[in-house]
VODRENSE-44055 format. One line per field, with one value per residue (C-alpha): residue in three letters; x, y, z. Coordinates in nm, 2 decimals. Layout:
# residues N
type	Ala / ...;
u	X / ...;
v	Y / ...;
w	Z / ...;
# end
This chain:
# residues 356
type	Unk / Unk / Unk / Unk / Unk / Unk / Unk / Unk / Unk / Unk / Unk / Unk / Unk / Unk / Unk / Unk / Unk / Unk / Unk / Unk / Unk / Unk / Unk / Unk / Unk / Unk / Unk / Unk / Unk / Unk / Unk / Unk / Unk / Unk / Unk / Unk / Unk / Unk / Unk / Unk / Unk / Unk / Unk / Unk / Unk / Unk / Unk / Unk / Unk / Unk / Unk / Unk / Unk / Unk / Unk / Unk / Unk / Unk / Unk / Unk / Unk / Unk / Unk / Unk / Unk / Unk / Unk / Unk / Unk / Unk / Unk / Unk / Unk / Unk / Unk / Unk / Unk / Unk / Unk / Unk / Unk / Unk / Unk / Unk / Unk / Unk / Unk / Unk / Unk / Unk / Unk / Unk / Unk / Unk / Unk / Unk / Unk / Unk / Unk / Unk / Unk / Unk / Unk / Unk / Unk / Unk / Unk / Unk / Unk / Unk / Unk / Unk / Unk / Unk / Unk / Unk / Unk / Unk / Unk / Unk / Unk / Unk / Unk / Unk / Unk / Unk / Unk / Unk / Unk / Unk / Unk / Unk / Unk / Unk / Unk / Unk / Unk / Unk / Unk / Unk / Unk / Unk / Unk / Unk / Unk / Unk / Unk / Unk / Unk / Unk / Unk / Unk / Unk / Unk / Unk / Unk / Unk / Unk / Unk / Unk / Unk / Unk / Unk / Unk / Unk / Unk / Unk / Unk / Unk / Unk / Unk / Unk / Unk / Unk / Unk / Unk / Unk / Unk / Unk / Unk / Unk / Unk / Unk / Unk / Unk / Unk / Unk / Unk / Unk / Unk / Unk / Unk / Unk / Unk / Unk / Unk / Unk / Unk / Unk / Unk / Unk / Unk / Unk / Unk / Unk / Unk / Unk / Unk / Unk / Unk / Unk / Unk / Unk / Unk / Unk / Unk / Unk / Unk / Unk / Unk / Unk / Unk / Unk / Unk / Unk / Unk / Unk / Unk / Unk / Unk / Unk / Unk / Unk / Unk / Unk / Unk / Unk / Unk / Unk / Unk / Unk / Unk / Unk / Unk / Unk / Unk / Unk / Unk / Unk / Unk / Unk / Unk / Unk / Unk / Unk / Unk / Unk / Unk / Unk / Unk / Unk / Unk / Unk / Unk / Unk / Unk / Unk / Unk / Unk / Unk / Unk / Unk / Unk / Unk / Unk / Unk / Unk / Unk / Unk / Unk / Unk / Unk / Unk / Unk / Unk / Unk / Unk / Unk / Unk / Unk / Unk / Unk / Unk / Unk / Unk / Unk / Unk / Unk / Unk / Unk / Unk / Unk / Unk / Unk / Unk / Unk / Unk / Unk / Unk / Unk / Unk / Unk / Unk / Unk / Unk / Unk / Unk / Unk / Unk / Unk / Unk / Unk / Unk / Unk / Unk / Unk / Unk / Unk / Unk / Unk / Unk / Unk / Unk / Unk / Unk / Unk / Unk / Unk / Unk / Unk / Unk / Unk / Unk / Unk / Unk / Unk / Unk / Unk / Unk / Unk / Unk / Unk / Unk / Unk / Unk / Unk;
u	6.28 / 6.37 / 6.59 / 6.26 / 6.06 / 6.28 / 6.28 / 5.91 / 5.84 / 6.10 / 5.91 / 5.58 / 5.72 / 5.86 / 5.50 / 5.35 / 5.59 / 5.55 / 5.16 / 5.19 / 5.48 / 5.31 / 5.05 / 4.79 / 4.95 / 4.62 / 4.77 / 5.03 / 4.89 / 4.66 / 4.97 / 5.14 / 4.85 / 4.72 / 5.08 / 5.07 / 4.73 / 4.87 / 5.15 / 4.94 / 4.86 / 5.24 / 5.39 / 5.11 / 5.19 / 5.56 / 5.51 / 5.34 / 5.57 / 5.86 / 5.67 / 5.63 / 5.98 / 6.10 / 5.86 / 5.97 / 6.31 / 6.24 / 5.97 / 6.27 / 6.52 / 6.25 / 6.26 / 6.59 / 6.50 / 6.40 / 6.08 / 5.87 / 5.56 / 5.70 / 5.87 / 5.55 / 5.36 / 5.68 / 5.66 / 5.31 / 5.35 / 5.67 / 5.43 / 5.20 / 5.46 / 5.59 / 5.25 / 5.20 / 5.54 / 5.50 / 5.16 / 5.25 / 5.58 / 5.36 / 5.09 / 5.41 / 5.60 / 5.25 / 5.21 / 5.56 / 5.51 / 5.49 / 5.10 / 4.94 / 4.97 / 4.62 / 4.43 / 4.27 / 4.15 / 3.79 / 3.77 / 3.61 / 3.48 / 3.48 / 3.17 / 3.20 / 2.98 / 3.25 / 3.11 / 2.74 / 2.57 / 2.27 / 2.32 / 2.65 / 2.48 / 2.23 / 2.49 / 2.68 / 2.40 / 2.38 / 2.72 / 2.62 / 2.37 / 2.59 / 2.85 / 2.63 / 2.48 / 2.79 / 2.88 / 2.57 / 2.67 / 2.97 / 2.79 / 3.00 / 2.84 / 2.82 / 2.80 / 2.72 / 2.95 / 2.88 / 2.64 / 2.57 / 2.28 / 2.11 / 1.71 / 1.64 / 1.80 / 2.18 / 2.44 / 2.69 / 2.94 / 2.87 / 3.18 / 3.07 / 3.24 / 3.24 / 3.34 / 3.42 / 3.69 / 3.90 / 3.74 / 4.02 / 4.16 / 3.86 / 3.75 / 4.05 / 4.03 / 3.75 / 3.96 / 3.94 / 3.66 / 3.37 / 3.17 / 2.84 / 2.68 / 2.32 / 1.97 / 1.88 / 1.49 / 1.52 / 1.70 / 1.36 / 1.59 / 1.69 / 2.04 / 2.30 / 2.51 / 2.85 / 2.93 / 3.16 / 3.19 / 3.50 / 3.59 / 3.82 / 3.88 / 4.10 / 4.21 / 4.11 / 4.34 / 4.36 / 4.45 / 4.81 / 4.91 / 4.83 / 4.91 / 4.73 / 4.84 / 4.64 / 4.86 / 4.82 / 4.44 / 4.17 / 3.83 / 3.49 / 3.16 / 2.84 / 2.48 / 2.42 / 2.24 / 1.97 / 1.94 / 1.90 / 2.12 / 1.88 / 1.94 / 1.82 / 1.96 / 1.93 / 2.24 / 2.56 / 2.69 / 2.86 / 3.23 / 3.46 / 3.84 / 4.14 / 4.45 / 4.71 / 5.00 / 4.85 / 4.55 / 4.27 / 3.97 / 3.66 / 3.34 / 3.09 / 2.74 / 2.49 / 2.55 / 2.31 / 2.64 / 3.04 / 3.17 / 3.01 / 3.07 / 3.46 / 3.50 / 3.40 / 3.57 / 3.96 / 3.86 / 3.86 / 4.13 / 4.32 / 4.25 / 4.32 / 4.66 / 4.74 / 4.67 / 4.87 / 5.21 / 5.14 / 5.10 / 5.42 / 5.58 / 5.48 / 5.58 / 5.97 / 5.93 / 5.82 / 5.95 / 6.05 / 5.76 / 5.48 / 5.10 / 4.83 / 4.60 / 4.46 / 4.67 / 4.43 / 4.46 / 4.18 / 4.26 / 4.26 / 3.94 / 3.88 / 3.51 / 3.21 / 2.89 / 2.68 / 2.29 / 2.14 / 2.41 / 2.36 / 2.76 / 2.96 / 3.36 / 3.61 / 3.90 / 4.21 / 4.14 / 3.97 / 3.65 / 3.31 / 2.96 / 2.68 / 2.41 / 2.43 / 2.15 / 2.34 / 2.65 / 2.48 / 2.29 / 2.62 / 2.73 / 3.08 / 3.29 / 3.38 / 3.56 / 3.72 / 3.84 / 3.99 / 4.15 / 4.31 / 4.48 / 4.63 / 4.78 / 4.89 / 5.03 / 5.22 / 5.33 / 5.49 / 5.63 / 5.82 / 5.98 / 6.11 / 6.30 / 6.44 / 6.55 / 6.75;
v	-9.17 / -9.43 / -9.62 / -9.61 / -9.76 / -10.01 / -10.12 / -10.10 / -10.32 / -10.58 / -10.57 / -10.65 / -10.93 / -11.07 / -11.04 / -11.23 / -11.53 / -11.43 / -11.50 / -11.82 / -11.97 / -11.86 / -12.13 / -12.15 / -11.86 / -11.63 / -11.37 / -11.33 / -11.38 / -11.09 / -10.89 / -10.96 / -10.90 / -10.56 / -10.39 / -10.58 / -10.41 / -10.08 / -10.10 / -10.23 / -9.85 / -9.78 / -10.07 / -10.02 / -9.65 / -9.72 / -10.02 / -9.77 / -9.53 / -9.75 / -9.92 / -9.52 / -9.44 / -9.70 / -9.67 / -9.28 / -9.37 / -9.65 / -9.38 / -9.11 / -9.39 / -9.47 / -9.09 / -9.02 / -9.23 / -9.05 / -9.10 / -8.78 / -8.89 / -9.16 / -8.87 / -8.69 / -8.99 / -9.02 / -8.65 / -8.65 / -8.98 / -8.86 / -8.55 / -8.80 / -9.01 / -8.70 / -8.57 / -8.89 / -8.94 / -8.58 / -8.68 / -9.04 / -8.87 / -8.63 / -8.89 / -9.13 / -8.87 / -8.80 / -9.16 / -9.17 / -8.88 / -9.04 / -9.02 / -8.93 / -9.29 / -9.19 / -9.17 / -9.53 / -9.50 / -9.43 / -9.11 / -8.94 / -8.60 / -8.36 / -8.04 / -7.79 / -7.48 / -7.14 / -6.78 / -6.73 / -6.89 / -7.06 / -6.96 / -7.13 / -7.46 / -7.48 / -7.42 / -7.68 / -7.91 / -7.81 / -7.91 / -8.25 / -8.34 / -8.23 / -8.44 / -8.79 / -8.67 / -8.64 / -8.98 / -9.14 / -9.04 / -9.24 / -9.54 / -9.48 / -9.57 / -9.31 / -9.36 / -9.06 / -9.15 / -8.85 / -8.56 / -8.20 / -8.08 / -7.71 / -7.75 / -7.56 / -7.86 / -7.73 / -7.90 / -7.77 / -8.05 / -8.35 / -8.59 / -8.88 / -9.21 / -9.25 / -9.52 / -9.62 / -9.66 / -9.43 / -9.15 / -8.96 / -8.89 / -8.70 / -8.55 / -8.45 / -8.08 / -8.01 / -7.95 / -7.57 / -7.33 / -7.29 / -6.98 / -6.85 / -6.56 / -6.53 / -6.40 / -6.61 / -6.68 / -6.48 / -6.18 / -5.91 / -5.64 / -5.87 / -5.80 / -6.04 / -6.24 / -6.42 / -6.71 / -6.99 / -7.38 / -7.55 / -7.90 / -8.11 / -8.48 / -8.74 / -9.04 / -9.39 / -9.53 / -9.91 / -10.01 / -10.14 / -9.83 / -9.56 / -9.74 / -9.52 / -9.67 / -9.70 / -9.42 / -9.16 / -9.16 / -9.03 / -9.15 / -9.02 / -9.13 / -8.96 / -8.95 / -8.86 / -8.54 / -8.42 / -8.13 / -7.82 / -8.02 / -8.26 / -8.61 / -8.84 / -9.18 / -9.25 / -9.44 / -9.27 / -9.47 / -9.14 / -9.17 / -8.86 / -8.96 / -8.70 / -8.79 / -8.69 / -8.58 / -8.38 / -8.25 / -8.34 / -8.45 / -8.63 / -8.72 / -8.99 / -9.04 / -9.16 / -9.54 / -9.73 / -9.86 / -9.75 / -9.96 / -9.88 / -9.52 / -9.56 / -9.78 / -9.48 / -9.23 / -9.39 / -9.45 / -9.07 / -9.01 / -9.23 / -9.05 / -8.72 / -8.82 / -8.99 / -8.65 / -8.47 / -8.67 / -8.67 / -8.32 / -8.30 / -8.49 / -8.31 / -7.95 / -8.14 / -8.25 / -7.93 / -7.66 / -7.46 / -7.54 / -7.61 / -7.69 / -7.47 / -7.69 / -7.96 / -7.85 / -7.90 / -7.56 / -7.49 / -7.08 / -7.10 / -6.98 / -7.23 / -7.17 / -6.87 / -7.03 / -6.68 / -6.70 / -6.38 / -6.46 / -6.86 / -6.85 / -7.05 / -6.96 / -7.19 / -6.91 / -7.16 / -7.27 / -6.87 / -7.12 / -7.02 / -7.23 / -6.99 / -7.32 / -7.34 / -7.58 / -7.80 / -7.78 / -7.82 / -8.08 / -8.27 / -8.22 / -8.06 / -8.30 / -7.97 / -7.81 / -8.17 / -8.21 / -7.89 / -7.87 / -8.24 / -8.11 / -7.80 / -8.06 / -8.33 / -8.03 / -7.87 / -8.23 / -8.28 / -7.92 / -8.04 / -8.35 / -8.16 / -7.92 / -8.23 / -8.44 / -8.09;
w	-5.27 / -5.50 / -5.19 / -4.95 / -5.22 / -5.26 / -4.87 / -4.90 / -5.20 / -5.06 / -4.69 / -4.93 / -5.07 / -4.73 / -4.57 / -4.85 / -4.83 / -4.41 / -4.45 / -4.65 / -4.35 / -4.04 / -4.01 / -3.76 / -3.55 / -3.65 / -3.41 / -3.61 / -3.95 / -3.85 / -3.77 / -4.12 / -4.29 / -4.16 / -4.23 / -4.58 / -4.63 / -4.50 / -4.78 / -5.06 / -5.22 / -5.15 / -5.34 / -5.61 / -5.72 / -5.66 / -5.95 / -6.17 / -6.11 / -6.23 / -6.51 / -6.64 / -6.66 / -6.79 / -7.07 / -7.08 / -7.16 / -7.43 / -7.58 / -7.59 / -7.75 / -8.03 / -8.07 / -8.18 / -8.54 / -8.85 / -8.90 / -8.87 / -8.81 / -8.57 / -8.38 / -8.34 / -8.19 / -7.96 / -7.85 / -7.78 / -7.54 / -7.38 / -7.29 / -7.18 / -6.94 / -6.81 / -6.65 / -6.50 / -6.33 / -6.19 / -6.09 / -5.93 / -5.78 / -5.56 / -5.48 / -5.38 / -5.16 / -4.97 / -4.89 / -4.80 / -4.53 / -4.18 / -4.08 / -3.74 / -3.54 / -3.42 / -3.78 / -3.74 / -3.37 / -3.22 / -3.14 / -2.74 / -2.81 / -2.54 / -2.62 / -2.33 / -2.35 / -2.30 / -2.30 / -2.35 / -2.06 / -2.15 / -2.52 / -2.49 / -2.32 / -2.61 / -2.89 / -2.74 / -2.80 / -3.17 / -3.19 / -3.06 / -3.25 / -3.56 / -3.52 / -3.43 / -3.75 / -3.92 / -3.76 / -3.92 / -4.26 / -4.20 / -4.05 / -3.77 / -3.43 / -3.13 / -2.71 / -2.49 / -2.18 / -2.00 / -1.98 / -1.75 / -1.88 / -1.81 / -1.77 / -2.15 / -2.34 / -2.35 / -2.21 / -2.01 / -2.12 / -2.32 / -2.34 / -2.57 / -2.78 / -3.17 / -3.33 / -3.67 / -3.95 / -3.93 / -3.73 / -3.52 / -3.90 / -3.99 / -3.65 / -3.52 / -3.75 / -3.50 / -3.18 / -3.09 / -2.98 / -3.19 / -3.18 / -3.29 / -3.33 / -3.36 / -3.15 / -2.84 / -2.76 / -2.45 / -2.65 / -2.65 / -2.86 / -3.08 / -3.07 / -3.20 / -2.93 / -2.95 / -2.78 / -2.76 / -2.72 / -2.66 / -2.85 / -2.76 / -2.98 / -2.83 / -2.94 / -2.76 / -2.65 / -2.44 / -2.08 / -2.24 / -2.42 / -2.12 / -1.76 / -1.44 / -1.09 / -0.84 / -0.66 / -0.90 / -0.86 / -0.58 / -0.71 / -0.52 / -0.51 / -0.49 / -0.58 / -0.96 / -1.04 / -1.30 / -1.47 / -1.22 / -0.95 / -0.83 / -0.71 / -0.97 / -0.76 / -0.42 / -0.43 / -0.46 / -0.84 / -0.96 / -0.95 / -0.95 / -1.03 / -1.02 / -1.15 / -0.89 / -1.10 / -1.34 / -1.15 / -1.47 / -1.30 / -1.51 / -1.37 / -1.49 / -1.37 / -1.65 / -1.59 / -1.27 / -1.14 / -0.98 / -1.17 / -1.52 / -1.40 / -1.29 / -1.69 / -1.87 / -1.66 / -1.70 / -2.05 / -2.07 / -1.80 / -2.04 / -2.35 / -2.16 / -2.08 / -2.42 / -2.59 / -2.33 / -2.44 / -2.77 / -2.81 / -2.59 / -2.85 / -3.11 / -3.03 / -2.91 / -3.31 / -3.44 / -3.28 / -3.53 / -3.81 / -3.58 / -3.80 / -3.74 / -3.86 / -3.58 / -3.33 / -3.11 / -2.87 / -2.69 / -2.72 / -3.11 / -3.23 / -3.51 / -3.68 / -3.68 / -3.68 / -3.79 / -3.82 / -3.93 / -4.26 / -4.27 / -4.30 / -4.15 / -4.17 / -4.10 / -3.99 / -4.05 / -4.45 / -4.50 / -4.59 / -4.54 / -4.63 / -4.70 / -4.60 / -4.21 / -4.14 / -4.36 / -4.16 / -3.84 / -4.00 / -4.02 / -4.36 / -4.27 / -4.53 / -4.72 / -4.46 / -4.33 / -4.66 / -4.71 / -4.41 / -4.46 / -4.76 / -4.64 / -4.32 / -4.63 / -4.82 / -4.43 / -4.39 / -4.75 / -4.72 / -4.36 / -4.50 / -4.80 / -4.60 / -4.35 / -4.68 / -4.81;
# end
């Protein structure tokens, strides 16, 4: 450990005589100055943790005199040091563990109603509108990109843009199928019914990181449709694009114009495809100690959203919230949090047993 903080501190220093050379090159500058940024907290704790033990071993020198009551001061802050090494050497080794590459980037969220019917269309709405609430909270800004909406206010899928600090770090927990039990209007016996919505978040990703020929792609037009099928333009602006190779097809229609349309739909194609290799990399990396947590299956049965109770259980942590309209209300930090630590503490756990 003691060798990689060593690299890292001297990298630190390089960037800061780095950022004082470069000159007008703002490019540049911008470059040094980001990954100096990103190894500030590093460097920081690494300084502390040094300044701590060599103040241990001076303490446990000034020990061995004869003074009692010297001895007992001694003890007290060798007890003292101790706890904070052990403290700054866990907080060290998590920063140390290689993060997701994805944590930083805006985030397309994919809400597809599953089982249910209607009852799964108007959940999926619900799920929404929680997370553009949730997205508020974090002054984070959000852009529907595409819609298929059932005539009762559900949608049948609702693929839409957030962006802000940080957000694929935070959202990315909510990949999996949601499901909820509870009484639909229509229900006259009042019997309790299950469905399920399907959530997919993908990371944005540019036109330079995920390259699409022309070849690899039929795109279609047609006339863009309402709620209930009906034609809502008389000209056909709705584009349809399949990606050849792999067969994913996404459909945008919400914007007056192809090309607006066609923008938004290889934004997602993109997305699609960037998620596909990374989680292709992942399980070449993991084989053998493969996460649970944010895996992003769609078959893994994630949360129970149940009314009659006003519990909501979050199957992967064991964590349940007794105050539903809360959570729907966007105020799902507690289970975000949770689930963040039990990844930080899988991650930690998988580079111990690579370094033995």
């Amino acid at each position: 450990m003691l060798d990689k903080l060593s690299g890292i501190e001297d990298r630190y220093e390089e960037l800061s005589r780095l950022l004082i050379e470069v000159g007008d090159d703002y490019k540049t500058a911008a470059e040094y100055a980001k990954e100096r940024s990103d190894l500030e907290l590093i460097v920081s704790k690494s300084r502390e943790y040094r300044t701590a033990v060599k103040k241990l071993h001076e303490t446990r020198e000034l020990q061995q005199g004869e003074d009692s009551e010297f001895k007992q001061l001694a003890d007290m802050e060798i007890l003292e040091l101790e706890t904070q090494i052990e403290t700054l050497v866990k907080e060290i080794k998590g920063l140390l563990v290689p993060k997701d590459p994805r944590d930083e980037r805006n985030v397309i969220v994919e809400v597809r109603a599953g089982t249910g019917g209607d009852e799964a269309a108007l959940f999926a709405a619900d799920l929404f509108r929680m997370y553009i609430q949730y997205a508020e909270r974090q002054n984070w800004k959000y852009e529907v990109l595409s819609q298929n909406e059932i005539g009762i206010g559900g949608f049948k899928e609702i693929i839409f843009q957030i962006k802000g600090r940080n957000a694929f770090s935070k959202l990315k927990y909510e990949s999996g199928v949601h499901r909820v039990q509870r009484i639909p209007s229509t229900e006259s016996q009042g019997r309790i019914h299950t469905s399920t919505v399907t959530v997919a978040v993908l990371a944005e990703v540019d036109e330079l990181e995920v390259k699409i020929p022309d070849a690899d792609i039929r795109t279609d037009v047609y006339r863009s449709a309402g709620a209930g099928g009906q034609n809502v333009q008389k000209t056909s602006t709705a584009i349809r694009i399949t990606h050849l190779p792999t067969g994913i097809v996404v459909a945008c229609q919400d914007e007056r114009s192809q090309l607006q349309n066609r923008l938004r739909a290889m934004s997602i194609l993109r997305a699609k495809l960037y998620e596909m290799e990374e989680l292709k990399r992942q399980l070449e990396l993991e084989e053998t100690r493969r996460s649970q947590v944010g895996t992003g299956e769609r078959s893994e049965k994630i949360r129970t959203y149940n009314y009659p109770q006003s519990r909501v259980t979050d199957h992967r942590i064991n964590m349940s919230s007794f105050n539903l309209a809360g959570v729907l209300g966007g105020d799902i930090d507690k289970f975000i949090d949770e689930l963040s630590l039990k990844s930080e503490s899988e991650r930690l756990s998988a580079d111990s047993s690579d370094d033995e």
